[in-house]
N, C-alpha and C positions, 0 to 999 in steps of 0.2 A: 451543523455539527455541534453537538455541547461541546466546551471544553471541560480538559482533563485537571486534575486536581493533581497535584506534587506527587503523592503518591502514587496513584494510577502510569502516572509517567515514570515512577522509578520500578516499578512491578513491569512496564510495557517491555515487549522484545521487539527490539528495530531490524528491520532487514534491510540488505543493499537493492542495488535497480539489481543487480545481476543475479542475488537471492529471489527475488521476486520475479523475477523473468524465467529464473528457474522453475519455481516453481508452477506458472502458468503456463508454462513452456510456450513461451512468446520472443522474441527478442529485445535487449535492452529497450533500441529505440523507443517500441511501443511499450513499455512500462512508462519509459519519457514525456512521448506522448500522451499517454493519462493519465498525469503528473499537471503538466500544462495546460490542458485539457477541465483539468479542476475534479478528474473521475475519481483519483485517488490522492488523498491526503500526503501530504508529504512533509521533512523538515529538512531543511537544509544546514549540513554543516558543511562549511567551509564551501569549498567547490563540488560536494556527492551530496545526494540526496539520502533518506531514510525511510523507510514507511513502516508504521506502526505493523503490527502481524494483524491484529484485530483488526484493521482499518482495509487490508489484503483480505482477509474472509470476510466481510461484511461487503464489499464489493463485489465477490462469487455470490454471495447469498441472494444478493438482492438481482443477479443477473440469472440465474438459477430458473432455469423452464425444463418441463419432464416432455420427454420426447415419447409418440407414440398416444 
């Protein structure tokens, strides 16, 4: 993974596990899981986790297979 430069980090939009579980429609747990897992990038503040949006679709993209 490059890292991100100051700006790209103040321009990024961070989501919660429960935003991102939403939106995979997965449960918390498993966003957790590939979290720990090392699948999905993650930052920690405090005791919650965050994850980039870009970091969240680049994880679809790259799982992404055409059915048929």
């Amino acid at each position: 993974m490059i890292p991100l430069t100051k700006a790209q980090y103040a321009t990024a939009r961070f989501l919660t596990v429960a935003e991102v579980a939403s939106l995979l429609r997965v449960s918390s747990m498993t966003v957790y899981r590939l979290i720990n897992a090392g699948e999905l990038p993650a930052v920690r503040i405090g005791k919650s986790y965050r994850l980039r949006e870009d970091d969240v679709d680049k994880y679809l993209t790259d799982r992404y297979t055409e059915a048929g």
